[in-house]
Backbone as CSV, one residue per row, in Angstrom:
resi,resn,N_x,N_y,N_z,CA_x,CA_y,CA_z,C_x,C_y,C_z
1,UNK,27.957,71.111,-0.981,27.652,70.119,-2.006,26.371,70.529,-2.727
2,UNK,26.480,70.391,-4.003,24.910,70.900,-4.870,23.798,69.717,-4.662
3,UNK,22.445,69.722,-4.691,21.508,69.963,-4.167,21.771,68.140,-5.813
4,UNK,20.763,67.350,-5.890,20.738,66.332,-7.322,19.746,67.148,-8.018
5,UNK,19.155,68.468,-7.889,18.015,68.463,-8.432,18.716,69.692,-9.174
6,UNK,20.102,70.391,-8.556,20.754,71.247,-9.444,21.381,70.870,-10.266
7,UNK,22.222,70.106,-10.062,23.505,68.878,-10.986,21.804,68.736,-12.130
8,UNK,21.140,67.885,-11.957,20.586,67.625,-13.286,20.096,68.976,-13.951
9,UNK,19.654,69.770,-13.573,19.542,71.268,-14.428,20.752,71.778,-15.228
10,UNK,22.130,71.613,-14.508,23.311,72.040,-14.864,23.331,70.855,-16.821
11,UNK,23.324,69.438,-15.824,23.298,68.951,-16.916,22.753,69.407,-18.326
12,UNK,21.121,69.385,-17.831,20.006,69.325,-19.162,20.312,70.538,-19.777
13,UNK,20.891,72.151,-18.834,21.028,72.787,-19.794,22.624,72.782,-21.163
14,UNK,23.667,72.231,-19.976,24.647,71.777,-21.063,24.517,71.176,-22.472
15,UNK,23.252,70.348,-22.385,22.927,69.148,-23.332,22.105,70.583,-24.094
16,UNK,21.154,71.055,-23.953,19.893,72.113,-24.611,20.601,72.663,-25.273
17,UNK,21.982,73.661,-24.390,22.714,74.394,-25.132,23.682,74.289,-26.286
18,UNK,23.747,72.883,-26.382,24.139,72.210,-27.666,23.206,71.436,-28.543
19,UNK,22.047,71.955,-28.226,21.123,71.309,-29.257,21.024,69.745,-29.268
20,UNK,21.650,68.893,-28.631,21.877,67.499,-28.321,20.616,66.589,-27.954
21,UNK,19.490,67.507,-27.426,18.424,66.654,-26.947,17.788,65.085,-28.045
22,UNK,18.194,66.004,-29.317,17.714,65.097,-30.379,18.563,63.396,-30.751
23,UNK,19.193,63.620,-30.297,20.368,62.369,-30.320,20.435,61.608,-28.809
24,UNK,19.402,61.975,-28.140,19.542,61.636,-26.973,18.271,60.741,-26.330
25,UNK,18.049,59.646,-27.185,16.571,58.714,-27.044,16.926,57.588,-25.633
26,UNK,15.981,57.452,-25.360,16.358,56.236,-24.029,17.435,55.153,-24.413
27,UNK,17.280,54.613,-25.792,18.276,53.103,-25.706,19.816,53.783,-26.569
28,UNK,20.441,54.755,-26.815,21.561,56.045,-26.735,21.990,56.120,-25.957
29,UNK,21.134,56.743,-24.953,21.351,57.396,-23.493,21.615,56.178,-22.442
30,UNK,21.404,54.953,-22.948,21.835,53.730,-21.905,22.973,53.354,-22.563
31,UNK,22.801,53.059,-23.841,24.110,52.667,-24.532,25.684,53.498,-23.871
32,UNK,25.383,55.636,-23.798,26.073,56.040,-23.701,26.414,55.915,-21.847
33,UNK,25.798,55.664,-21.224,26.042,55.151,-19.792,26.674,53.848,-19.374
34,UNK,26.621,53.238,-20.109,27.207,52.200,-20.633,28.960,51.577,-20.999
35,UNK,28.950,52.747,-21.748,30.242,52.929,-22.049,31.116,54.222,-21.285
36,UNK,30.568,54.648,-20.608,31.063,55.587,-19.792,31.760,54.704,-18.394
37,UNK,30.461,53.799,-18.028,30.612,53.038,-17.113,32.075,52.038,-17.445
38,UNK,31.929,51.873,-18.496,33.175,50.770,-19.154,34.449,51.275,-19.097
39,UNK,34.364,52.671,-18.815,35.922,53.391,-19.126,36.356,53.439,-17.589
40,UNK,34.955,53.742,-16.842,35.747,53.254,-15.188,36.225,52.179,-15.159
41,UNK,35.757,51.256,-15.413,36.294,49.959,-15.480,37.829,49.899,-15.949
42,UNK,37.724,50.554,-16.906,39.065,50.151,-17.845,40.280,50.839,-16.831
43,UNK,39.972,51.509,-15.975,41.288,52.247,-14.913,41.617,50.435,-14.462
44,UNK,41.486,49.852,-14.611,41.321,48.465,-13.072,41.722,47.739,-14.067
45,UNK,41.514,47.498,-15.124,41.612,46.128,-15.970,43.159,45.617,-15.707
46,UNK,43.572,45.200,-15.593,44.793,43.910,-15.604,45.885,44.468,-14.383
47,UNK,44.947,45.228,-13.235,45.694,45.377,-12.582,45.499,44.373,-11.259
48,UNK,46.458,44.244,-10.302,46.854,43.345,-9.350,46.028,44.257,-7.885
49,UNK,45.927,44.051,-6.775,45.339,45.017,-5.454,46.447,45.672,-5.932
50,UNK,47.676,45.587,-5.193,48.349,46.576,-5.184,48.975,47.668,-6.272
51,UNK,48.688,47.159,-7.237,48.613,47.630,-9.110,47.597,48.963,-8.024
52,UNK,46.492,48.281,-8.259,44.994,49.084,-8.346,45.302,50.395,-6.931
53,UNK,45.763,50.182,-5.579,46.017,51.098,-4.746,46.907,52.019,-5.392
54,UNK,47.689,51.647,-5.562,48.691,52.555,-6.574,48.484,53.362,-7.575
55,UNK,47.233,52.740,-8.261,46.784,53.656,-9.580,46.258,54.334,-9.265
56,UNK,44.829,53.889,-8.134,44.034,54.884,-7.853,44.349,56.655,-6.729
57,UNK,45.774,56.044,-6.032,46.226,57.235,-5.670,46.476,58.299,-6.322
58,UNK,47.285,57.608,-7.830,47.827,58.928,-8.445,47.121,59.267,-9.625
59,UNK,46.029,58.756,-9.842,44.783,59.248,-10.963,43.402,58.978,-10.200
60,UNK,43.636,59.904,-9.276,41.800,60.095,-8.740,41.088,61.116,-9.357
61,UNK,42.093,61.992,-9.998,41.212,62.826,-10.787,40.735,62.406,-12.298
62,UNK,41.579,61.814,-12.713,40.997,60.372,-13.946,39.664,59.799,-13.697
63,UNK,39.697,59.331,-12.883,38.587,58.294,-12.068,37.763,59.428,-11.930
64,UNK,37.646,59.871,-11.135,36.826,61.236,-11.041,35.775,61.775,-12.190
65,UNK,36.617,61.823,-13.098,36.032,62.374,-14.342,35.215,60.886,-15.556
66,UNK,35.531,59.996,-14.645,34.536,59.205,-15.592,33.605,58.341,-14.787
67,UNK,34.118,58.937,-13.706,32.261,58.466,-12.531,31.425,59.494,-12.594
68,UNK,32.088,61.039,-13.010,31.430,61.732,-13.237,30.749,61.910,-14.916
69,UNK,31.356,61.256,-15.618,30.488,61.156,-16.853,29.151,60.248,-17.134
70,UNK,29.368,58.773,-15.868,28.717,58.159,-15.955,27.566,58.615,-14.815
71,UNK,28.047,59.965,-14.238,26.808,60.325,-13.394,26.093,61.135,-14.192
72,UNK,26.872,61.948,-15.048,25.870,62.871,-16.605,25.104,62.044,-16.856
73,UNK,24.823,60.862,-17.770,24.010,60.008,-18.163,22.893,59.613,-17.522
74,UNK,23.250,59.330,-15.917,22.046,58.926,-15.106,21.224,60.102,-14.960
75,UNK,21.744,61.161,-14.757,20.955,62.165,-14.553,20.011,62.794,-16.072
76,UNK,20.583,62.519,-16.787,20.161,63.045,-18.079,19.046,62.348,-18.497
77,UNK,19.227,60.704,-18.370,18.028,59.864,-18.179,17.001,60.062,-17.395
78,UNK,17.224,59.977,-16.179,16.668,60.426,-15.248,15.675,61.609,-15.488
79,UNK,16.041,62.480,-15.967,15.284,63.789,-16.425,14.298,63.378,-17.667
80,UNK,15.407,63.059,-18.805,14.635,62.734,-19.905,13.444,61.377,-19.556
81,UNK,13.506,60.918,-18.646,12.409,59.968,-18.597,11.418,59.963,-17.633
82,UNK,11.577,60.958,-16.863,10.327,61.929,-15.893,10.459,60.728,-14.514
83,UNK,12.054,60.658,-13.829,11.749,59.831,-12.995,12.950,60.876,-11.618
84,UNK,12.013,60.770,-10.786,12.272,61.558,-9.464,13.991,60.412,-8.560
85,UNK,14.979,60.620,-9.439,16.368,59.849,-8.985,15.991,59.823,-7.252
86,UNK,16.151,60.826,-6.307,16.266,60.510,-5.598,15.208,59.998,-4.755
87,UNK,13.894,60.007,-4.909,12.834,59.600,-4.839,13.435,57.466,-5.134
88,UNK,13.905,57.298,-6.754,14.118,56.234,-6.992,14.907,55.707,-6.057
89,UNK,15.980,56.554,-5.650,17.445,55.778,-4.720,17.003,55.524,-3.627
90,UNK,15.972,56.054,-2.586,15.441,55.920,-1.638,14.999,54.799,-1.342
91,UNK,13.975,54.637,-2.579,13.076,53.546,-2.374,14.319,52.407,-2.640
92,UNK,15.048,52.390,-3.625,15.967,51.235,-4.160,16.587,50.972,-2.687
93,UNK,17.103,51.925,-2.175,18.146,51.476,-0.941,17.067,50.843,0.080
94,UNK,15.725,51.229,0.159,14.904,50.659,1.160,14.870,49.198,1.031
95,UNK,14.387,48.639,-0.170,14.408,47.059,-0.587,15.291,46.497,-0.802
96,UNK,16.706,47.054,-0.990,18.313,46.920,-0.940,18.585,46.065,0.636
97,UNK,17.767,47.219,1.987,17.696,46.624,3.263,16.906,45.724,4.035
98,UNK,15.851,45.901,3.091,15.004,44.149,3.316,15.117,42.868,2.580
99,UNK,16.133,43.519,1.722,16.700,41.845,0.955,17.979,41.647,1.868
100,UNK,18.598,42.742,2.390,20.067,42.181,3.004,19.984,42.946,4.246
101,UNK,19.442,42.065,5.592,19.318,42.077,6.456,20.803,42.222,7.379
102,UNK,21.275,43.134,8.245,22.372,43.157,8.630,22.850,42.269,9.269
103,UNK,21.874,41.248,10.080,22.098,40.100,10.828,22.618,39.010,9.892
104,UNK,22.177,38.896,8.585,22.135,38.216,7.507,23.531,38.389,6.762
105,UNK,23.554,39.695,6.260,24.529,39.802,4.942,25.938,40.836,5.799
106,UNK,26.067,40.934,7.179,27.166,41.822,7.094,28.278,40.866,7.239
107,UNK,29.143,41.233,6.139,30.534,40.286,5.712,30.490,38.912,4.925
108,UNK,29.322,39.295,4.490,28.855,38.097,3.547,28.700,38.604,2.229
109,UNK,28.820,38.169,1.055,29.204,38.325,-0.292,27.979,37.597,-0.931
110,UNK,27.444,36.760,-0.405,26.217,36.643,-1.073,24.916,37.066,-1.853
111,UNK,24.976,36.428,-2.704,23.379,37.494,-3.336,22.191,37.222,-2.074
112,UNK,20.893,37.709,-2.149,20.101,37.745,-0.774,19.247,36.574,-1.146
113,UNK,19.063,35.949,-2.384,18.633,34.694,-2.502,19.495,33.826,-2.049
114,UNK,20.498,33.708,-1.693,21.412,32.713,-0.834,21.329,32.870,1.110
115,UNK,21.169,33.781,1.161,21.695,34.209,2.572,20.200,33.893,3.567
């Protein structure tokens, strides 16, 4: 598996090598994460569980390719805005586990202001 600190190099140079940096400002670059994110979505829209098991068996490589677009974006941000992702995910998942205590939230659906 590649390293997050290669994936975003791979990225930034894809983007460089098309000259793209310039079209690529923070509220763009969320917009375009955004709608990337929306097209995962759109695999699921008006489907039923068993719709959705079904779909997702025989288009995981569909799916695939637009979790992976919406992972371009994070990373591209990420870079373009001088912030250490996995440094961020760390810390995020740390306060992720002191808001949702396992004694607390396992099998519970609650936000951690409820629980």
């Amino acid at each position: 598996m590649a390293d997050i600190k290669d994936l975003i190099k791979l990225v930034q140079e894809f983007r460089d090598a098309r000259d793209w940096k310039q079209f690529h400002n923070p509220k763009d670059s969320a917009i375009s994460l955004t709608l990337e994110a929306a097209e995962v979505l759109e695999h699921f829209q008006w489907k039923n569980k068993e719709e959705m098991e079904a779909y997702v068996k025989s288009h995981k490589i569909e799916i695939g390719e637009e979790l992976a677009d919406v992972l371009y974006w994070v990373f591209l941000m990420g870079n373009d805005l001088d912030i250490d992702l996995s440094q961020a995910f760390l810390e995020k998942l740390k306060k992720n586990n002191e808001k949702y205590p396992v004694d607390k939230a396992k099998g519970n659906h609650k936000k951690y202001t409820e629980l």
